[in-house]
N, C-alpha and C positions, 0 to 999 in steps of 0.2 A: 583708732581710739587713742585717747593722747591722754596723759597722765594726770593734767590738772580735769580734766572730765569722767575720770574713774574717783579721782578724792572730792569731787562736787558733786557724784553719785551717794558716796560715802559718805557725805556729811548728814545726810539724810538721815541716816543708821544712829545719829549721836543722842547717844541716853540723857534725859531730860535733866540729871544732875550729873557733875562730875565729883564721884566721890573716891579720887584717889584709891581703887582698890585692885588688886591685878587677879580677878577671878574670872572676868570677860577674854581677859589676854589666856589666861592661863588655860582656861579652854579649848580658845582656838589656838592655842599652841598643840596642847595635844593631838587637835584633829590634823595639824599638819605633821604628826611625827614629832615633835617636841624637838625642832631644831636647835635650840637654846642650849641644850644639851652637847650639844656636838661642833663648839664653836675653838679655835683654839685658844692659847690662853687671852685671858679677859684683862683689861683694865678697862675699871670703872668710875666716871669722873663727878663729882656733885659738886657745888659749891653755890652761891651767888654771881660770883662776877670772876672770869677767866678762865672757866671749866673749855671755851674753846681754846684759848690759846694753849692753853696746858695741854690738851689733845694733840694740837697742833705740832708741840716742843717735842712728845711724847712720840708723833711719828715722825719727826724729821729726825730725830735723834736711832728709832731702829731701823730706818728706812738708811740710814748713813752706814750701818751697821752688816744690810746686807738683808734685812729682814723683809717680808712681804707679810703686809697690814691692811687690816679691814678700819674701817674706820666711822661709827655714826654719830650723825652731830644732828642739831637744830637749831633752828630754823634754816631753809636754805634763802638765800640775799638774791641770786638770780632765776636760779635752774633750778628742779625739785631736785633733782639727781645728784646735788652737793652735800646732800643726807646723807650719801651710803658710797663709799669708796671700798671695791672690791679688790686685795690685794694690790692695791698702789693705786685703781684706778676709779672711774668715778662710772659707778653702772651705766650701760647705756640702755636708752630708751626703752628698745623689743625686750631687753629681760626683765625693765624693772615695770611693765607695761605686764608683760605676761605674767611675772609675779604678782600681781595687786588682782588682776583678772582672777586666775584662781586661789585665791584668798578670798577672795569677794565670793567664789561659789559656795567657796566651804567653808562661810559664814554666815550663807544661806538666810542673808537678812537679819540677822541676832543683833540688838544694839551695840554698837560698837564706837568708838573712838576714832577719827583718822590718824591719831594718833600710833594710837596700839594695834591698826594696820600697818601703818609702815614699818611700825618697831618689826611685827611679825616680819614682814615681807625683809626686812634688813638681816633680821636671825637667819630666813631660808635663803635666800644669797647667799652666805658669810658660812654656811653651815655645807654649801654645795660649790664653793671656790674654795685649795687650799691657801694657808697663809699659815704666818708664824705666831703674830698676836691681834687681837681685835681689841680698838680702844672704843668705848660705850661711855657718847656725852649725856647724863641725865638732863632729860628734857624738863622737868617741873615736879619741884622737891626733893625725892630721895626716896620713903618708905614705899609712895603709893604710884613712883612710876614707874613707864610700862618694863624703863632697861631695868628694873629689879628685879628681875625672874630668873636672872642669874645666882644661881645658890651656890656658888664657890670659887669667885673669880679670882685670879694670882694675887691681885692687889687692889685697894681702893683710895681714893686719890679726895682729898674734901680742899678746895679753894674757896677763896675769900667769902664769908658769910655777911649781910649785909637785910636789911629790908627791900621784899619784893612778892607779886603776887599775896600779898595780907588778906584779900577776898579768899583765896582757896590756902594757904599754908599757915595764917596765924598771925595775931597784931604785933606781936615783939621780936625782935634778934632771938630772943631762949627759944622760942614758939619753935621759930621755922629753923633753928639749928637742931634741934629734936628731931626731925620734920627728917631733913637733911643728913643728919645720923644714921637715918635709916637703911642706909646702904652698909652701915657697916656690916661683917659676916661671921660667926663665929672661927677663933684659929686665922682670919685670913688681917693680912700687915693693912694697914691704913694709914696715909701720908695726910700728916694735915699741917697747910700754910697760916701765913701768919694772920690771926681771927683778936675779934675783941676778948678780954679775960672772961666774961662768960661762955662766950659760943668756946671756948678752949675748955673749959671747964665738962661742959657738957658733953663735948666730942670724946674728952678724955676718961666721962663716965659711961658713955655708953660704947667704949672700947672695951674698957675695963669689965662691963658687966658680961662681955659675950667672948673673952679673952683673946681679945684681937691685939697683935703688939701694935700700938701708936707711933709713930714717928712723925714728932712733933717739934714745927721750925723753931730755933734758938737751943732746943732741948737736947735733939739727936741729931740735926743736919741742920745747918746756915746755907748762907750764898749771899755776898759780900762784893764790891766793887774794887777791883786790883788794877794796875795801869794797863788800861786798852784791854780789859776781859774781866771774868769775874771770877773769885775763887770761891768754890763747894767747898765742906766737909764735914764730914758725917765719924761714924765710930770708924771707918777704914783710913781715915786720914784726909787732907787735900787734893784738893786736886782743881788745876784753874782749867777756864773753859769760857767759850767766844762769850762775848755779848751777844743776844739775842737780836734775830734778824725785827723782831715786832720793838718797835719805840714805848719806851714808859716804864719809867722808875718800878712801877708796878708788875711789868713784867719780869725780873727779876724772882719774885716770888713765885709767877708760874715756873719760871723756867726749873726751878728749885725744886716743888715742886714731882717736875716730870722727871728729873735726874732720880729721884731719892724713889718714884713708883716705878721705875723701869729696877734698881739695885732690888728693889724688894720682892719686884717679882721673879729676880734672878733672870733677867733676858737681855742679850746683847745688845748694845747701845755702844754710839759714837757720836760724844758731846760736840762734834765740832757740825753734826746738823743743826744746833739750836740757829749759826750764825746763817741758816739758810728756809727756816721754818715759813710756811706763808698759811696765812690766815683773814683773809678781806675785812675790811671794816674794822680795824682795831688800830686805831691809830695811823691809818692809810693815806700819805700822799697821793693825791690827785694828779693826774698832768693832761686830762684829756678835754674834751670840750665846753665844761664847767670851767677849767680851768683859765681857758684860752677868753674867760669872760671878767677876768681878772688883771692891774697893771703885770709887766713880765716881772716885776720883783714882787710880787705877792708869792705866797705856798697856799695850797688849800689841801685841809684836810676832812678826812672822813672817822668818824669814830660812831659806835654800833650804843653806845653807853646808853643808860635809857632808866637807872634807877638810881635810888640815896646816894646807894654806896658807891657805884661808878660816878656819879656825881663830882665827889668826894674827890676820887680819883685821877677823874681828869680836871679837876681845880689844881692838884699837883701838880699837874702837868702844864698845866697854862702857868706856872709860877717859872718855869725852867723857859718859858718862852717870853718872859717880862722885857725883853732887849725890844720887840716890836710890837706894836697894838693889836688885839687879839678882837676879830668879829666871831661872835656865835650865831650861829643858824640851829635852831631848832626847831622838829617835830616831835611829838610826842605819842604814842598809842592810848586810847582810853583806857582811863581806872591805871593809870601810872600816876606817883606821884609827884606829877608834874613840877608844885612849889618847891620840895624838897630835894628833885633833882637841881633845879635851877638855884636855889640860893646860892651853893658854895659859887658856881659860875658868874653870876650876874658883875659882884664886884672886879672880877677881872677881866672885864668886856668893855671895851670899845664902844661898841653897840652890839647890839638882840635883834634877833628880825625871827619869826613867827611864821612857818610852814607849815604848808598840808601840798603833798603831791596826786592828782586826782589816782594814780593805783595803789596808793600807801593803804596797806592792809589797818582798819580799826584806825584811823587816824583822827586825833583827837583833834576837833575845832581849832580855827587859829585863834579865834577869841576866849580861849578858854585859857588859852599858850600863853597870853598878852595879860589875861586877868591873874595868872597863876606868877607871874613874873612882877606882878605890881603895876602893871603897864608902863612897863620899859620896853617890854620888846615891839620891834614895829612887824604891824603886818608885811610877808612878804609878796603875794602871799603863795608864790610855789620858789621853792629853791636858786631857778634862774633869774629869777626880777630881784631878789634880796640881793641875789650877788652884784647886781645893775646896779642897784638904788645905794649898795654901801657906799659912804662918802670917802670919795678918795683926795687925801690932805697931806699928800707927796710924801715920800718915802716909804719903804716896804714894810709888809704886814702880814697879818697869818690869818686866813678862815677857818673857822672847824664846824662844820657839817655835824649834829650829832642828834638824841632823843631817840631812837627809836632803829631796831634792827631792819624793820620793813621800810622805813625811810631811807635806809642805807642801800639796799636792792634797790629802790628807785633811782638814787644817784648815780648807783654804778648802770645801773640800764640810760643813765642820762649822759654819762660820759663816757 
């Protein structure tokens, strides 16, 4: 039995709405013993955009430290099994095969979520390996998902807020910063990165209503650019520390951040892991056979970006790459808002070329991609022929790969 044909069993089980509610989970948590319960200390991460890399910062930094870390993320890019990292290491198959098996029995068919199976199956792993901290990426919004079943985790961690998922979290930034809120815990510390003035607003009243201290960037902890590293500080003073192994002005923020939820949860940490953190598809050099379809002074990159606000984000970033002409490759997932990620992009594009990889999970039309861009971009229409067809007009140049996380698994399964 192989693991993608136990969660295609499971999909079967998915309740006709998804309404955000953790009483399905909370159930079969019980029937399992109520693993969630017995996890060691918690960080819990919400945000819009960089709740992985901050994960990432967050174990490269206690793992440097000496610490043994559990670690659940989503979506996984190649493997399912890059969900759930058991004390350093990445489950292997027979256990996380045999956990989903009996989960599946003793959920005896109750609708259910593939989601809030594996959440389950990640708690009873993490609850039956020792470790020092488990870091929990929320997978979609904050109050109504499934990692919220933790009722008193050491710290909670809120990154960059942004438009995304408006079908199931809400039409506005206020909407789905409420949304996202919802992890906060009463008594327990909350880190929050730098947000627009309302999403701040909001964070800081629904800290305040459930008396959770806030530690809020500019307010109570910065992180700031120093020569060849960065410097932190917070109420204990300074302190400088590597640049971050992940490229982009923006990471910065995470890395900050993860510094400021490890201090709060009072758990040992060594900032000189941030210069060694890894995290795929975030800003990711290329060198393999994608690559090799490029002049040798080309760089190609990958980035997982795929909403407004990453949009936004990596327009910053193509500004810091102005010295060479920048092609974008995009795909997109359906009911993403496609126009809105692409605007900031467009004007600092060389060219646009328009993908769909035939395993790209939900992948939106390339003519949709093309109409959403104004019809700039050109059909590619998979990945390897856009990278052919880009016109090469001598001197070096930079690809970026980006739209969509399950696009991003396809490229690294392609190179």
């Amino acid at each position: 039995m192989s693991i993608e044909a136990i969660t295609t069993r499971l999909e079967r089980l998915h309740p006709r709405l998804i309404d955000l509610s953790l009483d399905r989970l909370q159930s079969l948590l019980h029937r399992l013993g109520n693993p969630q319960q017995r996890l060691p200390p918690v960080i819990h991460v919400a945000g819009t955009n960089g709740k992985g890399s901050t994960c990432a910062f967050i174990r490269a930094m206690a793992e440097a430290a000496g610490l043994r870390v559990h670690v659940y993320t989503s979506p996984h890019l190649v493997r399912f099994n890059e969900r759930i990292r058991l004390a350093g290491n990445l489950v292997p198959d027979e256990s996380l095969i045999a956990t989903l098996e009996r989960i599946e029995r003793i959920n005896a068919g109750a609708p259910i979520t593939v989601f809030e199976v594996i959440t389950a199956a990640a708690f009873d792993l993490f609850a039956a390996t020792p470790a020092d901290l488990c870091i929990l990426e929320v997978g979609l919004g904050g109050r109504g998902d499934a990692t919220n079943v933790i009722e008193a985790p050491a710290a909670c961690a809120i990154t960059s807020i942004s438009l995304d998922h408006r079908e199931l979290l809400g039409p506005t930034v206020e909407v789905i910063a409420d949304e996202k809120a919802g992890i906060i815990k009463p008594t327990i510390p909350v880190v929050i990165g730098a947000q627009p003035l309302p999403v701040t607003d909001i964070l800081l009243g629904r800290a305040a209503e459930r008396h959770a201290p806030a530690l809020l960037r500019g307010r109570d902890w910065d992180i700031a650019p120093a020569p060849g590293s960065l410097r932190y500080s917070d109420a204990a003073g300074n302190a400088i520390v590597p640049v971050p192994s992940l490229p982009g002005q923006f990471q910065q923020d995470n890395a900050g951040i993860a510094i400021t939820a490890l201090r709060a949860a009072g758990l040992r940490h060594d900032p000189a892991g941030l210069a060694h953190a890894e995290w795929p598809a975030r800003l990711q050099r290329l060198h393999g056979r994608l690559a090799a379809l490029l002049p040798a002074d080309w760089q190609l990159w990958l980035d997982g970006g795929h909403n407004p606000g990453a949009g936004v984000v990596l327009a910053d970033h193509l500004h810091s790459w102005a010295d060479q002409p920048v092609h974008v490759v995009v795909g997109m997932k359906q009911a993403k808002d496609t126009a809105e990620f692409l605007a900031p992009l467009l004007p600092l594009a060389e060219t646009v070329w328009a993908v769909q990889e035939p395993g790209q999970h939900s992948a939106l039309p390339i003519e949709a991609i093309v109409a959403a861009s104004g019809g700039v971009a050109h059909p590619g229409p998979r990945v390897a022929d856009a990278l052919r067809a880009i016109p090469r007009r001598g001197g070096p140049a930079r690809v970026l790969i980006c739209g969509s996380l399950y696009l991003a698994g396809e490229v690294l399964k392609l190179d």
